[in-house]
C-alpha positions as CSV (number, residue, x, y, z in Angstrom):
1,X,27.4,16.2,8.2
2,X,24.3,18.5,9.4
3,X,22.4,18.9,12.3
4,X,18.7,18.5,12.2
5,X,16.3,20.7,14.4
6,X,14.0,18.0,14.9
7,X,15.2,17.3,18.2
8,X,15.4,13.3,18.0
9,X,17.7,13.2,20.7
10,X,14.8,14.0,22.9
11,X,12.2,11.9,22.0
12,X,11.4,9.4,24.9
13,X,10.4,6.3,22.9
14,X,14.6,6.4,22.3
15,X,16.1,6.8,25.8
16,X,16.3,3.3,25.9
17,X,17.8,2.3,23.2
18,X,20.0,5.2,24.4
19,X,20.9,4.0,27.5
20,X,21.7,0.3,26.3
21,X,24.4,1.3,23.4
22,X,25.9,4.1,25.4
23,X,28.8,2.1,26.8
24,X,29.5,0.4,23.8
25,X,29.2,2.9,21.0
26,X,28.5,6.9,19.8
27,X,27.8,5.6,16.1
28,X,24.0,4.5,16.4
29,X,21.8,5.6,13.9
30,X,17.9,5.6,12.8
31,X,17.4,4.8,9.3
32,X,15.5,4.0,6.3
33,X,11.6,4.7,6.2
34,X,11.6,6.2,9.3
35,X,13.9,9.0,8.7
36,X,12.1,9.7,5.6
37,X,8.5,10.1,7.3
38,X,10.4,12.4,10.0
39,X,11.0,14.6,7.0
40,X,7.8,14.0,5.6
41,X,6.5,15.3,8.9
42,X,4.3,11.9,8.9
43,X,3.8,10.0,11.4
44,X,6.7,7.8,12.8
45,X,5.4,3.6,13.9
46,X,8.4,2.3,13.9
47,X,12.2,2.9,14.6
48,X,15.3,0.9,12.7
49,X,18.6,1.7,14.4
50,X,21.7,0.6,12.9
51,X,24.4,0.1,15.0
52,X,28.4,0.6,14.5
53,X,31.7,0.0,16.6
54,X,30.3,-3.2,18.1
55,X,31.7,-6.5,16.4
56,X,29.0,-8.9,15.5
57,X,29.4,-11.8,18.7
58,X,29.5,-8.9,20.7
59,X,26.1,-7.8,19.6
60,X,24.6,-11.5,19.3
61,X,25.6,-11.7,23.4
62,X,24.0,-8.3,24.3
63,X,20.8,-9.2,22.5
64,X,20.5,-12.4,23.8
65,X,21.1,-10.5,27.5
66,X,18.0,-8.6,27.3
67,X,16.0,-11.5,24.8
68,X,15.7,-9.5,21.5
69,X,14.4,-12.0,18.7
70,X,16.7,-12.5,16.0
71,X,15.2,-12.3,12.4
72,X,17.6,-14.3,10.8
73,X,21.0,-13.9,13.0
74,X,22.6,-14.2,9.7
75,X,21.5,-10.4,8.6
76,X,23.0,-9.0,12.1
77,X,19.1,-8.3,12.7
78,X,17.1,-8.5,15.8
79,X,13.8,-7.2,17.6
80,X,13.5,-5.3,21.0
81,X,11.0,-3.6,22.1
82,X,9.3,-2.8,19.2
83,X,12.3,-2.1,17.5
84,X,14.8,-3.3,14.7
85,X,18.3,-3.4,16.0
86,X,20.4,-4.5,13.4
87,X,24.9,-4.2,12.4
88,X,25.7,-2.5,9.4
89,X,25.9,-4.8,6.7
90,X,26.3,-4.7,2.5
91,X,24.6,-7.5,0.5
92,X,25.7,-8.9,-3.2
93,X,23.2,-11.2,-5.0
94,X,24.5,-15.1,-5.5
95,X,21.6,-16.6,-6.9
96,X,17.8,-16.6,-7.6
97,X,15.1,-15.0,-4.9
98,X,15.2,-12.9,-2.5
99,X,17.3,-14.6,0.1
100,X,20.0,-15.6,-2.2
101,X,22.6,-12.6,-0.6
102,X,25.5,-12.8,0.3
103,X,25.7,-10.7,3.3
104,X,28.6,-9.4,5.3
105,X,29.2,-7.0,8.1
106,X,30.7,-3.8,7.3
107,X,31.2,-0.6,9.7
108,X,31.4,1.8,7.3
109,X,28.6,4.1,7.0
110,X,28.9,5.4,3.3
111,X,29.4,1.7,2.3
112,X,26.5,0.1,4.2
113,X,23.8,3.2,2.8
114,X,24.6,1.8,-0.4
115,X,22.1,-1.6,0.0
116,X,19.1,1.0,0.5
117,X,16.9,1.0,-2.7
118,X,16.3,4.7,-3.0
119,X,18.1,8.0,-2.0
120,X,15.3,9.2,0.4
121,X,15.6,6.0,2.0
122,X,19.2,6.2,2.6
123,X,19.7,9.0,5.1
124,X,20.9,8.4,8.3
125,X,20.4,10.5,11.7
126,X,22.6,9.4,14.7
127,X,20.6,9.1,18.0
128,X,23.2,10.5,20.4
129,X,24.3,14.1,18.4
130,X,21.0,14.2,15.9
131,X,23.6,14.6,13.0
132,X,22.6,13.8,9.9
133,X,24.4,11.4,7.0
134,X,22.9,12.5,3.6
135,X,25.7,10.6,1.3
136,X,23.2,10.1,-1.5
137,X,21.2,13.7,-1.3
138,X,17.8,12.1,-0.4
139,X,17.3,15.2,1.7
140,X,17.3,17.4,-1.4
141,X,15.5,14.2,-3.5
142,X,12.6,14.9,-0.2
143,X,12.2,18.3,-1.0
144,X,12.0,17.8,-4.7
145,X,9.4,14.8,-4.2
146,X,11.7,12.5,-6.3
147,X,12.3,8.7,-6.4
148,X,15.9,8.3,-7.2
149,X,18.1,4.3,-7.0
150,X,21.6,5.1,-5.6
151,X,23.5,2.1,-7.6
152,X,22.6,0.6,-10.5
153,X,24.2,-2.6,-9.7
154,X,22.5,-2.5,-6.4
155,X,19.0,-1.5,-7.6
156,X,18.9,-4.8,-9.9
157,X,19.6,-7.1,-7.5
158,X,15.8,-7.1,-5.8
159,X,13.1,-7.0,-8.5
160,X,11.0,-5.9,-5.5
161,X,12.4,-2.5,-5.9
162,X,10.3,-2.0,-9.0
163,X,6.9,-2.6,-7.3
164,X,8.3,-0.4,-4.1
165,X,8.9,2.5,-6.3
166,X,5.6,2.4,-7.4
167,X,4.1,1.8,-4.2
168,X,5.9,4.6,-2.4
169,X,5.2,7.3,-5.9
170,X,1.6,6.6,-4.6
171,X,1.9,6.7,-1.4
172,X,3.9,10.0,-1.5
173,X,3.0,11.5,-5.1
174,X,6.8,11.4,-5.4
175,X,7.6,10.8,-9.2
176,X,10.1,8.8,-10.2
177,X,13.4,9.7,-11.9
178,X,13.6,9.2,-15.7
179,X,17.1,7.7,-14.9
180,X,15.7,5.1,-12.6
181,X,12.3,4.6,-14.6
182,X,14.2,3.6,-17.3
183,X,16.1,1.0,-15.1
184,X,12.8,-0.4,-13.9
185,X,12.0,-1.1,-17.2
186,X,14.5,-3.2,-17.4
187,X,14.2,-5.8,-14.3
188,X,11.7,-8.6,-14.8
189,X,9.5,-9.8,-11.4
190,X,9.4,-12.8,-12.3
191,X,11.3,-13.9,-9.9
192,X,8.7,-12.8,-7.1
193,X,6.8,-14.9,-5.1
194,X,3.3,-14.0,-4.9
195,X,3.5,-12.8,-1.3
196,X,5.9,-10.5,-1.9
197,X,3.9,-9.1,-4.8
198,X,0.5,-9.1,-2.8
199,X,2.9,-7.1,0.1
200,X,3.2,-4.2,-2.6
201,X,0.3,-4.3,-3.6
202,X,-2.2,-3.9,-0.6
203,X,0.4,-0.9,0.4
204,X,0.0,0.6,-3.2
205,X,-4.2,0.1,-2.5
206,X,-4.5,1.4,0.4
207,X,-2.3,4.8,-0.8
208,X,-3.3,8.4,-0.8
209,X,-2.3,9.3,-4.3
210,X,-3.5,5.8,-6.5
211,X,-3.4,7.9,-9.9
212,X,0.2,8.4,-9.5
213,X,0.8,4.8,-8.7
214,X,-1.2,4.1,-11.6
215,X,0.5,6.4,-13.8
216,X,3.5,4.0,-13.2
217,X,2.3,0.8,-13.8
218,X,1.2,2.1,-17.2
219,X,4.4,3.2,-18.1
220,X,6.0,-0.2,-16.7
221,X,3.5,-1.8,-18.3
222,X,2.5,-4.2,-15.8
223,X,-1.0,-3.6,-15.9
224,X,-0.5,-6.5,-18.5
225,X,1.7,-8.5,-15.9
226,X,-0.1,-8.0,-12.9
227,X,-3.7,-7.6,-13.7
228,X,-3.8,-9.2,-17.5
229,X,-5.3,-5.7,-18.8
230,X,-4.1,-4.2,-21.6
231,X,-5.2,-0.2,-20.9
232,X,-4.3,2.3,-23.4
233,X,-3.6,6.2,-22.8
234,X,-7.3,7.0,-22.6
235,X,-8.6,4.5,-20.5
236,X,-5.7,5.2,-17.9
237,X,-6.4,8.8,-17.9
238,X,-10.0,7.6,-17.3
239,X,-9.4,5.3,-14.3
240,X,-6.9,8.1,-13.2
241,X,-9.4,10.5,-12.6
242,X,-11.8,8.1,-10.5
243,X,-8.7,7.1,-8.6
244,X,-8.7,10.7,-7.8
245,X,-12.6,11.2,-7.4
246,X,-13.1,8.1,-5.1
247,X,-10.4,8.9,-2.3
248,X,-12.9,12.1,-1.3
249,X,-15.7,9.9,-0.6
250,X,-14.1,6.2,0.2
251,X,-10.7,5.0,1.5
252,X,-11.6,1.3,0.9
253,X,-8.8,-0.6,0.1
254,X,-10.8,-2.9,-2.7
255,X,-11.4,0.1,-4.6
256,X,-8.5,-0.1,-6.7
257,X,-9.8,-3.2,-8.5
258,X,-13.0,-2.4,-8.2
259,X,-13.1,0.1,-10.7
260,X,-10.6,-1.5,-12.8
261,X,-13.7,-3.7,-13.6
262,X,-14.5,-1.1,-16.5
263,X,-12.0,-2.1,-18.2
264,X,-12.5,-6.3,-17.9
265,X,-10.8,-6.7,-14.8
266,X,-11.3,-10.5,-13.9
267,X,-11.7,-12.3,-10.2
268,X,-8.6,-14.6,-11.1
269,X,-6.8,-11.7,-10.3
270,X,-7.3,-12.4,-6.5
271,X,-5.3,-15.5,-6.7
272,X,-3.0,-14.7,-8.9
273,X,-1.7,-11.8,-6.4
274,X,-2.2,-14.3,-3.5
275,X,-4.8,-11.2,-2.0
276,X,-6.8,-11.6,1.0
277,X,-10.0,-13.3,0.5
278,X,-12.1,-10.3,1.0
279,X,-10.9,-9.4,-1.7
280,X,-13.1,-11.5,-3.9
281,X,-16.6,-9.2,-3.2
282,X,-15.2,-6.4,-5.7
283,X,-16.4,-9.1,-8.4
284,X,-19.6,-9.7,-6.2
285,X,-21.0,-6.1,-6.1
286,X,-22.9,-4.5,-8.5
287,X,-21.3,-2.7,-11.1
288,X,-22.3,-0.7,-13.8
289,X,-20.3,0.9,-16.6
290,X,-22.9,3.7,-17.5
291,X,-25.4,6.0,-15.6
292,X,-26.6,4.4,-12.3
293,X,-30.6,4.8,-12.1
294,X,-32.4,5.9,-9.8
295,X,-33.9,2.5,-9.6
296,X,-30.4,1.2,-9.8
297,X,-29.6,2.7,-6.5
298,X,-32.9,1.4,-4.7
299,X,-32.0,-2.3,-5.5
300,X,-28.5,-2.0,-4.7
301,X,-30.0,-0.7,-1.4
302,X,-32.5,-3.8,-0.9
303,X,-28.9,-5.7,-0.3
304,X,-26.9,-3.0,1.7
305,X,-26.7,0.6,2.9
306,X,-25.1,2.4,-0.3
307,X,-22.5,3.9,2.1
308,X,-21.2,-0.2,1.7
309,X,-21.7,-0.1,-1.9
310,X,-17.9,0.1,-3.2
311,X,-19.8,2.0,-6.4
312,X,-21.1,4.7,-4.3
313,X,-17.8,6.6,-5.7
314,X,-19.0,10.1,-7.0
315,X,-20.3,13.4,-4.9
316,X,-23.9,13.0,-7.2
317,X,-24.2,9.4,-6.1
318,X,-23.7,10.4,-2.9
319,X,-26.0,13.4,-2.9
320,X,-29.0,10.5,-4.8
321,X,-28.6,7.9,-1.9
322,X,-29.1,10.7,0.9
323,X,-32.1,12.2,-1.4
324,X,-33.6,8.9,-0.8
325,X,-32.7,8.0,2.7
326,X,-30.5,5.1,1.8
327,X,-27.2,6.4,2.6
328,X,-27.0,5.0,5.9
329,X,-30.1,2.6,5.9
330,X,-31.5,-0.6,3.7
331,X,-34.5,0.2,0.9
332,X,-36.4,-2.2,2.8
333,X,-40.3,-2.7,0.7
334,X,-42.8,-4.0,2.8
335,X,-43.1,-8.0,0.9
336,X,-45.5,-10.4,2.2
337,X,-43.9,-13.8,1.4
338,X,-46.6,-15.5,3.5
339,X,-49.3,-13.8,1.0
340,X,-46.7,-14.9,-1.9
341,X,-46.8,-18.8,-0.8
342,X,-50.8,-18.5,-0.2
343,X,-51.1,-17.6,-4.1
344,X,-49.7,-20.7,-4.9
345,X,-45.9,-19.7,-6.0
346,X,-43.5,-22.3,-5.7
347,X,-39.6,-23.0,-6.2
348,X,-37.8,-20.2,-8.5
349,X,-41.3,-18.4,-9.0
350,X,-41.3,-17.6,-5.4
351,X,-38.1,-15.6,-6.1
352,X,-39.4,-13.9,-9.4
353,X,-42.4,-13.0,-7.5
354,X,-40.7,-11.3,-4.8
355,X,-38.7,-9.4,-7.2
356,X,-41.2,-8.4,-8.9
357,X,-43.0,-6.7,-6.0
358,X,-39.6,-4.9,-4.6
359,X,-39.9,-3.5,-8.2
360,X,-43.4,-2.5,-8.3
361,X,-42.3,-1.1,-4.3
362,X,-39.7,0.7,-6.2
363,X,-41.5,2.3,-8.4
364,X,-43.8,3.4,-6.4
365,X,-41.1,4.9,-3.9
366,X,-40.2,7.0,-6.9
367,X,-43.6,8.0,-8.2
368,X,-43.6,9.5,-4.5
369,X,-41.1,11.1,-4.1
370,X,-41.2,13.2,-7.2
């Protein structure tokens, strides 16, 4: 066991849960994600505490005393003030899905880190004394940015686990042990629902290190599965680098699939991962595969601000759309539909006509400008 200088025995948001487990028990610990981000030094949202020493009815009553919410009383799980108590507990798979576990209570520390999917996920820090339980070395997997599974058996048991590595390699830019990678390889998701899927997903989207998430997927190959694209080496080294171009100029969540486009990315795909429905506008923006004109830009900004445009993805575009004033603001020509209807245009000509004078406007912007 070590001690850890990080002083969690005095953080306030704990005194509480302190205070309420102090007569019953000296075994409490915070676990999971949330010891990992401590070590991370990222920011900590949450708490889960496992408890020991306190025999399941025990627990039910106290819980019920101070009217925590129970998220399936089955799992020794409850909610309480923003936090998840739960009993120590090991799982073993009897059947298909994700809630076909067996799960028992167990107060054995070394026996309960096993469920945990990865080492760095499996440390354990005990509230009262700020020791630390490191059975699995996910301190030393923290410090070496690596995703390592603890059991093999284990691992298997949740296909989930394959999309969560790749989520948190993205989210971290932790690669992923060849040991492990090779297990992944070997679990099929087909047994996911589509929720749990899109859950992965919008975490692996909205992460600061895409490419390596993407690096992943290739080698899983579930481009193929997930997206129905079949990229070879050069078009992921492609989409790589704009994964890594975009994130200096846009943190939009949609951008993921947006720029998969290039490559023939279609707007099934939205169903098909159960996403949100905004999600359906990456296939309703413009999108170009080439150079973007300069005349490109102007009609894109006719629609929008290009600081909207989920394009606007490189430092030239950027430096284009300020050139012309349309970073922040419309292109907004000066069309007289009155004068339009007065000359006699009707039905789908009054729409060609207008276009064709926001060209013309266009053009003219340009001629001025240079």
């Amino acid at each position: 066991m070590l001690k850890t200088g990080l002083i969690i025995s005095k953080l306030n948001e704990l005194n509480w849960v302190r205070n309420l487990l102090r007569p019953y028990t000296k075994r409490a610990y915070i676990v999971g994600g949330s010891v990992r981000d401590i070590f991370l030094g990222r920011k900590i949202t949450d708490f889960d505490i496992e408890i020991y020493d306190i025999h399941p009815a025990k627990f039910d009553e106290l819980m019920s005393q101070y009217g925590a919410s129970g998220v399936g009383k089955s799992y020794f799980v409850y909610k309480l003030n923003g936090f998840d108590l739960s009993l120590p507990r090991i799982e073993n798979k009897v059947g298909e899905g994700h809630k076909a576990f067996d799960v028992s209570y167990c107060n054995d520390e070394k026996s309960a880190s096993m469920r945990r999917d990865f080492t760095v996920n499996s440390i354990m820090i005990n509230i009262f004394d700020d020791k630390i339980l490191d059975f699995w070395s996910g301190l030393d997997d923290i410090k070496k940015g690596v995703l390592r599974h603890i059991d093999d058996e284990k691992f298997c048991e949740d296909s989930l686990r394959v999309l969560r590595g790749i989520q948190f390699s993205a989210r971290f830019d932790f690669k992923i042990s060849q040991k492990t990678l090779k297990l992944m390889k070997t679990i099929s998701l087909k047994d996911l629902s589509k929720d749990r899927i899109s859950g992965e997903m919008l975490k692996l989207f909205n992460a600061k290190f895409q490419s390596t998430g993407a690096k992943y997927l290739y080698r899983l190959g579930l481009f193929k599965e997930l997206f129905g694209l079949n990229l070879n080496k050069n078009q992921l080294i492609k989409f790589q680098k704009k994964l890594t171009s975009v994130r200096k100029f846009k943190k939009d969540q949609k951008e993921f699939l947006y720029l998969l486009r290039e490559f023939g990315l279609q707007d099934r795909v939205v169903k098909d991962l159960n996403l949100p429905n905004s999600f359906i506008s990456v296939f309703r923006e413009p999108f170009f595969k080439g150079r973007v004109s300069d005349k490109d830009l102007l009609r894109i900004a006719i629609k929008m601000p290009l600081r909207d445009w989920l394009g606007l993805n490189s430092a030239s575009l950027v430096r284009r759309a300020k050139k012309f004033g349309i970073y922040d603001s419309k292109f907004e020509p000066l069309i007289n539909i009155d004068e339009i209807l007065r000359a006699g245009f009707k039905n789908e000509a009054i729409g060609a006509e207008i276009l064709r004078r926001q060209n013309l406007a266009i053009d003219e912007f340009l001629k001025n400008k240079f």
